[in-house]
N, C-alpha and C positions, 0 to 999 in steps of 0.2 A: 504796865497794862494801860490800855487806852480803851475805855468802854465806849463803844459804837450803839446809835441804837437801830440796829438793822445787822444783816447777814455780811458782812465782809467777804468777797472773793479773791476778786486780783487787786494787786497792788506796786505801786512801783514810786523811786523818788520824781520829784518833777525838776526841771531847770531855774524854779523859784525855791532851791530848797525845802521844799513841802513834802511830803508822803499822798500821793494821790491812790486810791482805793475805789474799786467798783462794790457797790449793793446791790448783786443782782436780785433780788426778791423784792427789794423797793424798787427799783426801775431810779435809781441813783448814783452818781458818783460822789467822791470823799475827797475832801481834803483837811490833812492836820500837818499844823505848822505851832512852833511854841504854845502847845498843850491847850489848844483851839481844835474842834472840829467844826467843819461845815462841812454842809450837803447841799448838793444842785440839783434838783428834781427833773428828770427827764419828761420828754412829751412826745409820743406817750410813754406811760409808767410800766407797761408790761415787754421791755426788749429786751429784758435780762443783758445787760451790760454786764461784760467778761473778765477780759482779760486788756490791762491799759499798760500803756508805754510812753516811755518821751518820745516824740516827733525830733527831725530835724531843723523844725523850724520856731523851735522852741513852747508849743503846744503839748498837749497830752493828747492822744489818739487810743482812741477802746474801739473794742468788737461789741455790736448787739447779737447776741447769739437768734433771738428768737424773734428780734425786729428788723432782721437783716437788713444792715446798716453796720458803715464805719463808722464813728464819731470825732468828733475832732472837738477839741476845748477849752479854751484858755481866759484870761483876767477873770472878771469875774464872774464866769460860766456861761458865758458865751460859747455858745456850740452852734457847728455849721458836719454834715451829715452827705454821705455818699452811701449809694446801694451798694448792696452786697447779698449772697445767698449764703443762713445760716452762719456768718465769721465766726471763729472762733480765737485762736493764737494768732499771733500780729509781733512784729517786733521791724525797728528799723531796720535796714540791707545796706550793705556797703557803696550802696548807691544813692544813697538818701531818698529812696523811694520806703514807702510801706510794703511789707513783702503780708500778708496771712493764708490764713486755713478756710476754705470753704467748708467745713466739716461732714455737710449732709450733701452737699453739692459735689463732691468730690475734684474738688479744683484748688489748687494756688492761686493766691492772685495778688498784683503788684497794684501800688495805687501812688501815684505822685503825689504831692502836697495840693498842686494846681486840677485835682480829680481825675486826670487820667489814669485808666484802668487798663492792666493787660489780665488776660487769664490764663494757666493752664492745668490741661487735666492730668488725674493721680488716681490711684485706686486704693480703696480702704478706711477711709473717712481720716484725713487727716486733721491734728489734731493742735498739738504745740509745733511752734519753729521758731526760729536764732540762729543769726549769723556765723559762719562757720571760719574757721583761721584759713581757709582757705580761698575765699572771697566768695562762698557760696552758700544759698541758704540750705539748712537741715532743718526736717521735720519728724513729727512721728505719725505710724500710719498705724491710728488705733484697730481699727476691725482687721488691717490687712497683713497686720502683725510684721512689718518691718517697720526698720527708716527708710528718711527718702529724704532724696538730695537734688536741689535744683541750682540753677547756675543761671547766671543774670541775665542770657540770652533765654532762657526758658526750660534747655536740655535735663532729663529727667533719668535718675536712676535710684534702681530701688534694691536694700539689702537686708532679704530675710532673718528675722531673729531666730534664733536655735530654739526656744524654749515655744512651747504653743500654747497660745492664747494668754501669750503676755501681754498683751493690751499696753503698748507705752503710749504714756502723756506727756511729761515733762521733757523738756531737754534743754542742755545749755551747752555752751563753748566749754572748756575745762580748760583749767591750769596746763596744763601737758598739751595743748595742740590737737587735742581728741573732741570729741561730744557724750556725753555725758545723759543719761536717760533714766527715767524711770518704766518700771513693768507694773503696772497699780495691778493687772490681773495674774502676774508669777511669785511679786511680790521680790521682786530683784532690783539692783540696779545695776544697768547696761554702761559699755564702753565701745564707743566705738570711732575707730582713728580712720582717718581722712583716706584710706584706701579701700576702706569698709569691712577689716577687721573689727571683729565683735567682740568681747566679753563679758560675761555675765556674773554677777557679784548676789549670792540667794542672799538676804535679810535673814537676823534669826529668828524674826514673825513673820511667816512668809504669808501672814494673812492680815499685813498691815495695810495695806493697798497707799505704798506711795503715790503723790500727786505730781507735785512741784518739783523742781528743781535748782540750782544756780550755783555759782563759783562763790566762795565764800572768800572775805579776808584773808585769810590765814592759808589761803592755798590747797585747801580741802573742797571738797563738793555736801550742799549742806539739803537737806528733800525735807519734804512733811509728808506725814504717816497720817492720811485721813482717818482711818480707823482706827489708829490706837490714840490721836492725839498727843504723838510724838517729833519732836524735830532730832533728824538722823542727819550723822553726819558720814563721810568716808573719805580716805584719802585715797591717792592716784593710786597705793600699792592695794588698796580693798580691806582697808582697817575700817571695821564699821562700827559707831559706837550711837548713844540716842539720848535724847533730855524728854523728860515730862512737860510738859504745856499746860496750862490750866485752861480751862473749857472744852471744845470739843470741834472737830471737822476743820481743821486747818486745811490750806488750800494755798496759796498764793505766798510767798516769802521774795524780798528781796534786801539790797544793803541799802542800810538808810542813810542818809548826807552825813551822818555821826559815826558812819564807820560800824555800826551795829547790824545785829540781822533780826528784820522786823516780820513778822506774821503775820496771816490774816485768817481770824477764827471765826468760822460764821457761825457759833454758840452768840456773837457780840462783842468780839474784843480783835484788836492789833497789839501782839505781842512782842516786845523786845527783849533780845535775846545778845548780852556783849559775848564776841568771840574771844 
């Protein structure tokens, strides 16, 4: 355990072997490296900073959800900012461009490192996105209850989930060639392969409200269970199993430079968890 003093959300490793973490409550981002935390205070302090990723160009790049703004970050906290409406999910593109979610805006949008911006529009408030094995990005379409898939030219398709008012958030690439989702509102988790076949995997608290998601070491897909303050794991064939967590509203996981899968508990702590 790593006690944080602030709300931990997103989190992701950096290119300096570090663990970089958003605070969105303090209007901060995190960095712990050998059993050090620092914090870089944003300006201003109310953007609620997201959701953060490695850049391509060797930065850390987060969403300000409510200061609509990219961010961009690096040495020592140096940050340089690009508009945006509402971002939410953000994740490198096979392009080495920034792909995210306009969330309230109902837009995708790409963003070069050098700030060039393209936009396009989607319905349903999207939410998370990650590049797909197919060289295209996937998202989730929280309100509009599908996925959705775009492609580097911009071309947009969208594919309804069977269950309603499954509300997915999370998604990653999976081991298997597929995408991989959470339903925080069915309380499932989704499969869905590159031709946009679906399947649906129910939890057996179907009132955990998964969050997150990602490919784990070991070849499983591993989520956090905001409500129960659980980390769940499942394999490709839908074996579900789950670990306790100590604190409370986990949110963001990913694997740490150690090979570990780390948490982010906004009770105040980044949990590590060996697979």
């Amino acid at each position: 355990m790593v006690r944080i003093s602030g709300a931990p959300y997103g989190l992701s490793p950096g290119p300096d072997g570090a663990l970089w973490f958003t605070l969105t409550s303090e209007g901060a981002i995190g960095r712990y490296l050998d059993g050090a935390v620092r914090t870089f205070a944003l300006d201003p302090r109310d953007g609620q900073p997201t959701i953060i990723v490695p850049g391509p160009d060797g930065a850390m790049w987060f969403t300000e959800f409510r200061g609509n703004r990219i961010g961009r970050i690096a040495g020592e906290g140096d940050a340089t900012w690009f508009a945006a409406v509402s971002p939410y999910g953000i994740t490198t593109g096979p392009d080495g461009a920034l792909w995210y979610t306009e969330l309230q805006a109902d837009r995708i949008g790409r963003l070069t490192v050098d700030g060039e911006i393209s936009r396009f529009p989607v319905t349903g408030m999207p939410s998370m996105i990650t590049s797909g094995p197919d060289g295209a990005l996937w998202y989730t379409l929280n309100q509009g209850n599908a996925i959705g898939r775009v492609d580097l030219s911009g071309t947009t398709a969208v594919y309804p989930l069977p269950t309603e008012a499954a509300m997915p958030v999370g998604i990653t690439a999976g081991p298997d060639g597929a995408l991989w989702f959470v339903e925080i509102g069915g309380g499932q988790i989704g499969r869905i392969a590159v031709d946009g076949t679906i399947d649906e995997f129910p939890l057996p608290d179907r009132d955990a409200r998964p969050h997150a998601i990602i490919t784990g070491p070991d070849g499983a897909l591993w989520f956090t269970e905001w409500a129960t303050a659980r980390l769940g794991r499942i394999t490709t064939d839908g074996v579900i199993t789950a670990t306790e967590l100590p604190g409370a509203e986990p949110h963001g996981l990913t694997v740490g430079p150690d090979g570990a899968l780390w948490i982010a508990m906004e009770s105040g702590s980044i949990e590590r968890v060996e697979v």
